[in-house]
Structures are given as structure tokens and as C-alpha cells.
C-alpha positions in Angstrom: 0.0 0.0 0.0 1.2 3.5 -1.7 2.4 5.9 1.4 2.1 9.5 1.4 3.9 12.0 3.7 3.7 15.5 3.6 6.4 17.8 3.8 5.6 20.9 5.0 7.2 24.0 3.5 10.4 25.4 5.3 9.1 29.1 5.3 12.1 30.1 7.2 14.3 28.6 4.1 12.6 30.8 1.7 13.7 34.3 1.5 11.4 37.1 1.1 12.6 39.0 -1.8 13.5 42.7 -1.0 12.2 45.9 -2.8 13.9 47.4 -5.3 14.2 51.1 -3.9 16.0 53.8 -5.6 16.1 57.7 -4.5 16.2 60.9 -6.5 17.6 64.2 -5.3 18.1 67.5 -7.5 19.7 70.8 -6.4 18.4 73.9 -8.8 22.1 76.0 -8.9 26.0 74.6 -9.6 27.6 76.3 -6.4 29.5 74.9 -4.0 26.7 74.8 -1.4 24.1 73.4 -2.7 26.8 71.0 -3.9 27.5 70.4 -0.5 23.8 70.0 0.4 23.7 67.7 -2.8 26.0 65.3 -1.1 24.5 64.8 2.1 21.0 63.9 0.5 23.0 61.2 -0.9 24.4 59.9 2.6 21.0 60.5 3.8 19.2 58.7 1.3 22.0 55.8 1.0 21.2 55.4 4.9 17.2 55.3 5.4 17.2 52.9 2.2 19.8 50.2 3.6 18.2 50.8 7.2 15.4 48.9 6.2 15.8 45.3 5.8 12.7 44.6 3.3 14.4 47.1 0.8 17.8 46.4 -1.1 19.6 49.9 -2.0 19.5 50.0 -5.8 21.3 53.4 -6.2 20.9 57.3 -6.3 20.0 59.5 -9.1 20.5 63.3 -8.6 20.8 66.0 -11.2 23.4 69.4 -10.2 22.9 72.8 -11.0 19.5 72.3 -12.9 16.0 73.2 -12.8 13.4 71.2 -11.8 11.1 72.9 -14.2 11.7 70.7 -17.6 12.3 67.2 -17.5 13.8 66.9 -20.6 17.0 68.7 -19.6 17.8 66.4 -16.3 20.3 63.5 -17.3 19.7 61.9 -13.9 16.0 61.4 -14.0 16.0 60.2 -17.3 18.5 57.7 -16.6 16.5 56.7 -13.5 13.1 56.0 -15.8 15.6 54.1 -17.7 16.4 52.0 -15.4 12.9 51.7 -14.0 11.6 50.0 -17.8 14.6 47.7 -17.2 13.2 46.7 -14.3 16.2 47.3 -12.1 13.8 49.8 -9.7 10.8 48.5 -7.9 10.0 51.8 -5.7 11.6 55.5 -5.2 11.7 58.1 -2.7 12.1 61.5 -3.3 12.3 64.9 -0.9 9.1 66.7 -2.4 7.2 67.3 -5.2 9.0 70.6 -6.0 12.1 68.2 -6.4 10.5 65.7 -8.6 9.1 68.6 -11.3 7.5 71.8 -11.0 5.3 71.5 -14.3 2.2 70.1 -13.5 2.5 68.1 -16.7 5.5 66.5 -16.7 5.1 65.3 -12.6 2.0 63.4 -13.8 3.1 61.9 -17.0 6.2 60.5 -15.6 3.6 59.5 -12.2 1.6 57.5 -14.9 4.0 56.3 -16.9 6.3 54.8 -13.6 2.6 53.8 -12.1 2.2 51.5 -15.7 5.7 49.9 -15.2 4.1 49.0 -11.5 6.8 51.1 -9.7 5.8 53.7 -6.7 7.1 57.2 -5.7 6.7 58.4 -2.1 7.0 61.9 -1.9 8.6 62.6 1.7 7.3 66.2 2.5 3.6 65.6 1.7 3.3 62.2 2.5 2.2 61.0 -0.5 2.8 57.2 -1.7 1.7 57.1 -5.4 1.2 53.4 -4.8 -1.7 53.4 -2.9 -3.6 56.3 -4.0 -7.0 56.8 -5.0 -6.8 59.0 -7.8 -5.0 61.6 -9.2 -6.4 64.6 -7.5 -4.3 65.0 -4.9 -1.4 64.8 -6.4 -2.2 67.2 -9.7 -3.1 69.8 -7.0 0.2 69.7 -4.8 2.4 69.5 -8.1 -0.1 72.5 -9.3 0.9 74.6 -6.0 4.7 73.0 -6.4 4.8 74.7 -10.3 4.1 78.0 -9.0 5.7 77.6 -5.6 9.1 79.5 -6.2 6.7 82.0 -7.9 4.6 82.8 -5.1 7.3 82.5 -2.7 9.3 85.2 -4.4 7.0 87.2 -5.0 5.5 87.7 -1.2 9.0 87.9 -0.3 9.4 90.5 -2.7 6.1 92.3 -1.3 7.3 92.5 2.1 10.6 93.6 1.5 9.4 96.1 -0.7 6.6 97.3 2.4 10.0 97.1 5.4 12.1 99.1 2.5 9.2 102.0 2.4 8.7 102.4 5.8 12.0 102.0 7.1 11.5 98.9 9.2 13.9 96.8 6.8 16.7 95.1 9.1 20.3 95.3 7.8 21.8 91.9 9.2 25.5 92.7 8.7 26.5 96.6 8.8 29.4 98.1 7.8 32.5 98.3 9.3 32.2 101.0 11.9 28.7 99.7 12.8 26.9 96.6 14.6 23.5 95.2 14.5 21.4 95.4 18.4 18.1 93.9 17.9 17.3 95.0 14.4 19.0 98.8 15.2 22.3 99.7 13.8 24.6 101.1 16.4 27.7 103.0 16.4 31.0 101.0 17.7 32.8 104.1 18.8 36.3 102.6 18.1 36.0 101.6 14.5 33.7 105.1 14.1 37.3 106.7 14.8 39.2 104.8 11.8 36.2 105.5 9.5 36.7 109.2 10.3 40.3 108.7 9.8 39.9 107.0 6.4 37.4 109.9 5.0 40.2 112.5 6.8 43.0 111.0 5.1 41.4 110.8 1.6 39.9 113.7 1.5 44.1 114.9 2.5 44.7 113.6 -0.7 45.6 110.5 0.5 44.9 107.5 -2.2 43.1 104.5 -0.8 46.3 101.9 -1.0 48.3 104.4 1.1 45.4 104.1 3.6 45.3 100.9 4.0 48.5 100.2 4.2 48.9 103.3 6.9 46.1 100.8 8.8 47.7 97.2 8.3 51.2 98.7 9.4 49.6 100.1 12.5 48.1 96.0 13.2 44.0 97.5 12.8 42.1 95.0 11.5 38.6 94.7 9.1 35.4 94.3 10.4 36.3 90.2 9.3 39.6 90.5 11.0 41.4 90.6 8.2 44.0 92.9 6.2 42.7 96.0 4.9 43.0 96.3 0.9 42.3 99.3 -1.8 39.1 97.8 -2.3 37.7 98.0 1.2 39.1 101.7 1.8 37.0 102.5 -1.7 34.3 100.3 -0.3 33.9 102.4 3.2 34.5 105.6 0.9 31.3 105.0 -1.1 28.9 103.5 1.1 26.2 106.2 2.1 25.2 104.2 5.5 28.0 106.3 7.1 25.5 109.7 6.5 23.2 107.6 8.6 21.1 107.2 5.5 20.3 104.0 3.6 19.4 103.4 0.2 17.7 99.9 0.0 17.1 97.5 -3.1 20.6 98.2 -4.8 20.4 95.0 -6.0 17.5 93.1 -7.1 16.7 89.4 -8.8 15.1 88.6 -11.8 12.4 86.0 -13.0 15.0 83.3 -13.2 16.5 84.0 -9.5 19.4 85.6 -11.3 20.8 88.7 -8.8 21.7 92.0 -10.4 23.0 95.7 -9.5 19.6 97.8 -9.8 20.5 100.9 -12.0 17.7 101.4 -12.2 15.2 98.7 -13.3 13.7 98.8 -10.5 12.6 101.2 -7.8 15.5 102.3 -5.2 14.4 103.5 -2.0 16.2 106.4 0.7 15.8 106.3 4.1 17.1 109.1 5.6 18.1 109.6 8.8 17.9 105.7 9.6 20.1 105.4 11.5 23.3 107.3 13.6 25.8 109.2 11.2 29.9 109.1 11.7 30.4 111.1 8.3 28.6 114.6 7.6 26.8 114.7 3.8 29.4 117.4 2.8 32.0 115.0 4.1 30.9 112.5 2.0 30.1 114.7 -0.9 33.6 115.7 -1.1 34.9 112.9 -0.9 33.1 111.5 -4.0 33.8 114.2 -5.7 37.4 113.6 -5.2 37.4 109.7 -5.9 35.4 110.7 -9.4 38.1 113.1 -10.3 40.7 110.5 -9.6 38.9 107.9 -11.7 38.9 110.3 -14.4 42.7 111.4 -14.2 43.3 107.3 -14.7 41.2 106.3 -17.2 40.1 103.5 -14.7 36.3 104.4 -13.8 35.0 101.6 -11.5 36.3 98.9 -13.2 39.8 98.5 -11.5 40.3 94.7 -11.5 41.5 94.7 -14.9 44.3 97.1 -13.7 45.3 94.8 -10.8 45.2 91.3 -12.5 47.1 92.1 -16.1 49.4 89.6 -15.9 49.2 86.0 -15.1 51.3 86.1 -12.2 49.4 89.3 -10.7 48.6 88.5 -6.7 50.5 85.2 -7.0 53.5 85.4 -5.8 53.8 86.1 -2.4 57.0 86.0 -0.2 58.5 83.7 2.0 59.9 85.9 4.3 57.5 88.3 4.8 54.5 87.1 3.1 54.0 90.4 0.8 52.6 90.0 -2.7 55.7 90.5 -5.1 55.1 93.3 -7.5 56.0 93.4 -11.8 59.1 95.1 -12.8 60.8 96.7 -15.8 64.5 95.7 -15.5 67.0 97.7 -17.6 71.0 96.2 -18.6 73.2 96.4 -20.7 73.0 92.8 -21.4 69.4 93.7 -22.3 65.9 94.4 -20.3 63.6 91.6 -18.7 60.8 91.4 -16.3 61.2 90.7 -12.8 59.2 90.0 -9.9 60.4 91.6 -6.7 58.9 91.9 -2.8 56.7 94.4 -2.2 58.1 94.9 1.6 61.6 94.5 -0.4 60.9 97.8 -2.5 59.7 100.0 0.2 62.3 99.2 2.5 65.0 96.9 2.3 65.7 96.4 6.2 62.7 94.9 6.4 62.6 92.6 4.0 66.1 91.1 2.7 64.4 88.9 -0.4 65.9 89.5 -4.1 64.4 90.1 -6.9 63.2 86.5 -9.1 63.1 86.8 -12.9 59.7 86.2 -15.2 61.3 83.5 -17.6 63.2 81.6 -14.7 59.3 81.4 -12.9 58.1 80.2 -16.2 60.7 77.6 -16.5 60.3 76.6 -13.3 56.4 75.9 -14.0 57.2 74.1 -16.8 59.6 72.1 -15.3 57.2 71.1 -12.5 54.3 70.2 -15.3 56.6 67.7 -16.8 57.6 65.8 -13.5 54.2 65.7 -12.8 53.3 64.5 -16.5 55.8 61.9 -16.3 55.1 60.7 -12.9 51.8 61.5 -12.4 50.7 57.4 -11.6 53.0 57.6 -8.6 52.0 61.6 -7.3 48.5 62.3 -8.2 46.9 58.6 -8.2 47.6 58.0 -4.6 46.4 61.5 -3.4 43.6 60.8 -5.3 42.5 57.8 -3.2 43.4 59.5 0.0 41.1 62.0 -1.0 38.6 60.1 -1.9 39.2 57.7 1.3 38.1 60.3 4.1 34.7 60.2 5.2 32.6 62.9 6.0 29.4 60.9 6.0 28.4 62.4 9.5 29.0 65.9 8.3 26.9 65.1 5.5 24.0 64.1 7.3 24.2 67.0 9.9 24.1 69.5 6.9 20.8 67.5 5.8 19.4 68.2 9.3 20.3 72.2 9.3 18.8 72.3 5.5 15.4 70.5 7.0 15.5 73.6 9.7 16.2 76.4 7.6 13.4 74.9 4.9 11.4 74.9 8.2 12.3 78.8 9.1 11.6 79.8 5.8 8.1 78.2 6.0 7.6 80.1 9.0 9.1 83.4 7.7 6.3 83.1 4.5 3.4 82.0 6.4 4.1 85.6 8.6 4.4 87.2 5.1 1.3 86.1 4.0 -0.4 87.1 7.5 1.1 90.5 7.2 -0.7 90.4 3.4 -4.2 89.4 4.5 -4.0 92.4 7.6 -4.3 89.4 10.1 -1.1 90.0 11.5 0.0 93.8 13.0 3.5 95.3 11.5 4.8 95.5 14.9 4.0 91.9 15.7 5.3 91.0 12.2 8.5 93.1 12.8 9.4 90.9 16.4 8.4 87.7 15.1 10.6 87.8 11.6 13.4 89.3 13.4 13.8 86.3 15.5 13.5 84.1 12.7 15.9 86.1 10.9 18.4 85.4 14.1 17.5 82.0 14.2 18.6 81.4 10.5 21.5 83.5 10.5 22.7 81.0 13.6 21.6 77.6 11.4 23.5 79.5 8.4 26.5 79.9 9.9 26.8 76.1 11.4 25.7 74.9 7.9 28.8 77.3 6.0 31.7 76.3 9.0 30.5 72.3 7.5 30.1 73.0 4.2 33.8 74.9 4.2 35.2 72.0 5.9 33.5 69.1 3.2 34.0 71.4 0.6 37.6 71.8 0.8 38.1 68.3 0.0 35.4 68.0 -2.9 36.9 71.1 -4.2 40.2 68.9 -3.8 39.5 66.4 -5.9 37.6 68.1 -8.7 41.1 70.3 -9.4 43.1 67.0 -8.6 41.0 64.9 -11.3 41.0 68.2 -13.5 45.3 68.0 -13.0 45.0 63.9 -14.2 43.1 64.5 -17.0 46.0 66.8 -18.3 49.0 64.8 -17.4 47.4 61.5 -18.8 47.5 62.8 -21.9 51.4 62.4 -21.7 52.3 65.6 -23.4 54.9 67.5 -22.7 55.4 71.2 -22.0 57.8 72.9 -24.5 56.4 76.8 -24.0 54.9 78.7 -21.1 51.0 79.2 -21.3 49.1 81.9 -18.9 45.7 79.9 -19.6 47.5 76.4 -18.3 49.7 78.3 -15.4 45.9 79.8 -14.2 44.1 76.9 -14.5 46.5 74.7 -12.0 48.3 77.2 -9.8 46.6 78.5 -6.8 49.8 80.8 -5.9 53.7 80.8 -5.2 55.8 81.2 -2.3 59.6 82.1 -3.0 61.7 80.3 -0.7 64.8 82.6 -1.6 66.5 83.6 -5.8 67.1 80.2 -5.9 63.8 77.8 -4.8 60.3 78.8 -5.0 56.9 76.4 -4.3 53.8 76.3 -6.2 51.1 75.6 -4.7 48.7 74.1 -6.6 44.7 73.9 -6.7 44.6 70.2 -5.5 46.3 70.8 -2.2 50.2 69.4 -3.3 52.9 72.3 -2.8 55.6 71.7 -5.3 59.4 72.6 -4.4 61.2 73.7 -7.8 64.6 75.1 -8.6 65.0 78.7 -10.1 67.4 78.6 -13.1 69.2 82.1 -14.3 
């Protein structure tokens, strides 16, 4: 007789087969910060997914520096929905809506088309899992609001900016130098107030505004940032009106596409007089733009001085090793014929303080060439291993904490427009409106300033490695230098220290400082 056992199934020997998830992440500009913020959505993303043990981490898409508004122009989500008809994604998370697409259109035709391939998006801020919804409603209204969300947002900004710039109530968050900010007033720090006075004096002596600031570094004042005074700051002080104790607001202004430009008047420019305590009398001030104009004129230079101070490639580059002075462009003249030569700026004012010699142009240009080659020729036993060092150090916990401050300042900001828009309706008084934003303005200046001291430390090693990979791409190509280039020189050179007439050091943009020999 036949017998017949059952085997049960071994449940615990059958895996359960994980999800498929992917995430997608976009930042809208190309600079560093958002960058910065870029990279720790990543970690963030990368650690939610592989927290969860029913989902196995397929990968992350992201798009840089592009706008969310046209799908057709974002590399990243495209290959994504690529990916998703290959059936290598199952399910995909996302920040928001206003990440995904901001056209109405295109955030439910890729919706429906990802829906068709059976594949899920769960929008994080609203809460929204296009798996298990109803209909469509929902989500054509929030992608409706998230198309004209940057819109709206700008332009209440706009509207109460515009209302604090007419009636005086507009907070400057970082005065000049020779002022500081008490609860939304600007007040008078009575020592720098002295050096402003002295600065106006002096120019207005017939002083010209390196002389100044050289008078000021020599006697160890520092800038507002504790820093080294410059021409530029001088003519900066010299021309800003705050010192009358006026203020004219909306000198700048953006455009439709978030693009920031000087107003000259495109749009409205408003002048609040007597906003705040003067150091400098209008006559003072009068004069003395009447004397920087008639200097501009005399030079030929208007406002547009840079041109003057960066001519040649090696402009602000060399600096000195004994002193640390910028080394100035010189007109030799021999009987064995004239050259250029590079020589200390201490050195030329007074040689007791400064003992460096003069270097020459060509030997500096040698020099650079020189270096170029070695690294050309060597560049698998240099630049490869710096490379992976780079690229070894982890900064995922930075990462993730500048995720956290970007959640809080998207939460200030939400804050700061619901009070606009409360201040629009008349449900909110101006003085009401004036204490609550000024505390919120506080509290994101303090999240601002954590979130740049991170993004400064994380940058500097992702700005590393672009310059570094930038450097490899040139030296792989195994060509050798024969002739000095200022476009090549720029593009790898951060500066030059000279060591004496005989040794200098570039320093180049991917961190390595280079030792090179001076030949006569």
C-alpha cells in the first residue's frame, strides 16, 4: 500500500525578496553649497534605504545645478526611468514634489508612466505614496501649487521687503564696518567710528586708498572680518552712504529666473534718511566723492579696476617667504638687455625689512614648466595615490548634519512666508510681524553659519579632488610642455611662495605644494 507524507514548507528557508528602492535628489544652482547640500542627500538617502531590511539599495540618481522645471534637460531622471523600464527599480523616494518637477504636466506623466511599469514614488514632505492612492487629484493639486511655488514665494518675499524698505522697518543683518547690529537697530562701535573718520580725513588729505590701507595694516587694525585692509575696502567704506546715517535699500535686485543684479535702475530704489546714527557729515561724503570721481577720471580707470590689478598671469600670485608680501612686476633695464622681474613688495619700500631678491619672469616660467613635466611623467606615482586618499576620508556624518540644518532652515523659511502672507491678508500687525521675523531672521542666521563652517570643511576636500581629477586628466595625456602658457599656469596654480632667488613652491589647486629650482 502507496504511502504518502507530507512535507511541510520550510518558510524560514525561503527568502522574502526585497524591494527594489532607488532615490532621487536634484539641487536647482551649480555652487558649492548646494553641492554640498547635494552630497549629504545622498548619505542621507543611502542610509534610510539600507536601514530597512525589506528594501535592497538599488542606487541614487541626482541631477546638479538644474532646474526642476523641464524634465527633458535632467540627465539623472532620465536615466532613472531608464532604469525603471529595465526593471532594475521597484519603488523611489524623493524629498518633495517641487524636487521631482515643478510642471504640472510632466510630474504626472512620468507619475503615470512609472505607475504603468508598477513602480511607486513616495513623496517625503507631503506624504504621498503614489502606490496606494485613490486618484490623481491629490497629487495634480500639490504639483499644481509646487509649479508656482518658487513664484509665489518670491514674490511675497518681494512684497514684504518692498513694504519694510518704504517704511523704514527693513533690518540690515551685517552693517558696515564702523557699525553693529542690536536687535534690528544699527549702532555706532565708537572705536571703528574713529578709523572710519580717519579713512574719509585722510582721503579727503589727498591720501589715495592703497596708502590708507596700508597706513592701517602697518599700525596692526584690522577689518570688520579681522582681516588685512585692501584698496578695495578703503573704496568700499569711501562710497557706502550708510555712514550719512542714510540707507538706500534695493541696490540689487533678482530677476524672474532668481538671477541677482546691480539695480541701475530697473527697479525702484528707495532712501531712508536719517535711519540710522551718522559718523560722516553729507558734505564730508560729498567731497569725498567728488574727489574719488576726479581721480577715476585722471586714470582712465572708472570703476572697473580689477582689470588694472590682474594684467598679468602672475598678478597677486606670488607672495614672499619671508614676509608674506605679494611680489610686484618690474621693468629691468641692462646692458645685457631688459627683462621682467618679480620683486617683494616689503623689499621695494624698505629693504631692512625685507632682505628677499628680486626672481626673474622666464626663470618662474621655466620653473612651471619644469614642475608640469615631472608631474606629466610621474603623475601614476603623485597624483593617483592623493587621489584615493582623497577620496578615502569620510565625511558621511557631516553630511548628514548638513541634511538636518537644511530641513531647519526649509522649516524657518516656511515660517518666515506663512508671517508674510499674514502680514498680506491684515491678520497680523506690523509691529507683531517686525518681532516675530526678526527672530526668525536670528534663528537662521545661527543655522547658516553652522551649515557654511560644515560646508567649508566638506568642501575643501570635494573642491580637492575636482582640481586634482581636473590636474590627471591633463597629465594622462602624456604631453609635454615645450612653451609657457598663462591659460594652463591659471588653470592649475593657486599661488607661489619664493623660498629665496634660488627655490620657490607652487602651490597648486589640488592641495600638493611643489618645491622647484630657479634657473638664471
Amino acid at each position: 500500500m502507496k504511502r504518502i507524507t507530507k512535507i511541510g514548507a520550510n518558510e524560514s528557508s525561503v527568502q522574502k525578496k526585497k524591494l527594489k528602492v532607488a532615490a532621487y535628489c536634484r539641487v536647482s544652482t551649480a555652487s558649492d553649497e548646494q553641492l554640498i547640500s547635494l552630497e549629504a542627500q545622498k548619505a542621507h538617502y543611502e542610509n534610510h534605504i539600507r536601514a530597512n531590511d525589506e528594501w535592497e539599495y538599488v542606487g541614487l540618481y541626482y541631477d546638479e545645478g538644474i532646474t526642476g522645471t523641464k524634465k527633458d534637460v535632467r540627465a539623472g531622471l532620465l536615466s532613472m526611468i531608464a532604469d525603471c523600464e529595465d526593471g532594475k527599480i521597484e519603488f523611489i523616494i524623493t524629498k518633495s514634489i517641487s524636487r521631482f518637477a515643478r510642471n504640472t504636466t510632466d510630474c504626472l506623466e512620468m507619475v503615470r508612466k512609472l505607475t504603468d511599469l508598477g513602480i511607486s514614488i513616495f513623496f517625503e514632505k507631503e506624504n504621498i505614496n503614489t502606490g496606494s492612492m485613490e486618484s490623481e487629484l491629490m497629487l495634480s493639486i500639490l504639483s499644481s501649487l509646487a509649479e508656482s511655488e518658487s513664484v509665489s514665494i518670491s514674490e511675497n518675499s518681494k512684497w514684504s521687503v518692498q513694504k519694510r524698505f518704504q517704511n523704514g522697518t527693513f533690518i540690515i543683518a551685517y552693517p558696515p564696518y564702523g557699525y553693529d547690529n542690536d536687535n534690528g537697530t544699527m549702532v555706532i562701535v565708537p572705536e571703528q567710528a574713529e578709523i572710519v573718520k580717519e579713512i574719509f580725513a585722510a582721503c579727503l588729505a589727498g591720501k589715495g586708498t592703497h596708502a590708507i590701507a596700508k597706513d592701517l595694516n602697518a599700525r596692526g587694525i584690522k577689518t570688520k572680518k579681522n582681516g588685512k585692509w585692501g584698496a578695495g575696502a578703503i573704496n568700499a567704506i569711501l562710497t557706502n552712504e550708510k555712514y550719512t546715517g542714510d540707507v538706500i535699500f534695493q541696490k540689487t535686485y533678482s530677476d524672474s529666473n532668481f538671477n541677482r543684479h546691480i539695480n541701475y535702475g530697473e527697479r525702484d530704489r528707495f532712501l531712508c534718511e536719517n535711519h540710522h546714527e551718522p559718523i560722516i557729515s553729507h558734505e564730508d561724503f560729498e567731497k569725498v566723492r567728488m574727489v574719488l570721481d576726479q581721480r577715476a577720471m585722471e586714470k582712465g580707470n572708472g570703476t572697473d579696476t580689477y582689470r588694472y590689478q590682474n594684467r598679468y598671469c602672475f598678478s597677486g600670485k606670488i607672495k614672499c617667504g619671508e614676509c608674506g608680501t605679494t611680489f610686484k612686476r618690474r621693468q629691468h633695464y641692462k646692458p645685457s638687455g631688459n627683462y621682467v622681474a618679480w620683486t617683494c613688495g616689503k623689499h621695494l619700500e624698505n629693504k631692512q625689512e625685507c632682505s628677499m631678491l628680486y626672481i626673474s619672469d622666464d626663470s618662474v616660467k621655466l620653473a612651471f614648466l619644469t614642475m608640469m613635466n615631472k608631474l606629466t611623467y610621474g603623475h601614476q606615482v603623485v597624483l593617483k595615490p592623493l587621489l584615493r586618499t582623497l577620496r578615502g576620508m569620510d565625511d558621511k556624518d557631516r553630511l548628514l548634519r548638513i541634511q538636518e540644518l537644511d530641513i531647519c532652515i526649509e522649516s524657518n523659511t516656511d515660517r518666515k512666508q506663512i508671517l508674510t502672507n499674514l502680514m498680506a491678508t491684515g491678520v497680523l500687525e506690523p509691529n507683531v510681524f517686525n518681532q516675530e521675523n526678526a527672530a526668525l531672521t536670528m534663528e537662521e542666521q545661527k543655522l547658516r553659519a553652522e551649515k557654511e563652517k560644515l560646508v567649508n570643511f566638506v568642501g575643501g576636500d570635494k573642491t580637492r579632488i575636482k582640481e586634482l581629477q581636473k590636474l590627471m586628466t591633463f597629465t594622462t595625456k602624456g604631453v609635454m610642455l615645450t612653451a609657457f602658457e598663462d591659460e594652463t599656469f591659471l588653470a592649475y596654480v593657486e599661488s607661489i611662495t619664493v623660498e629665496s632667488r634660488a627655490k620657490i613652491v607652487f602651490h597648486l589647486k589640488c592641495g600638493l605644494n611643489l618645491t622647484e629650482r630657479l634657473v638664471s
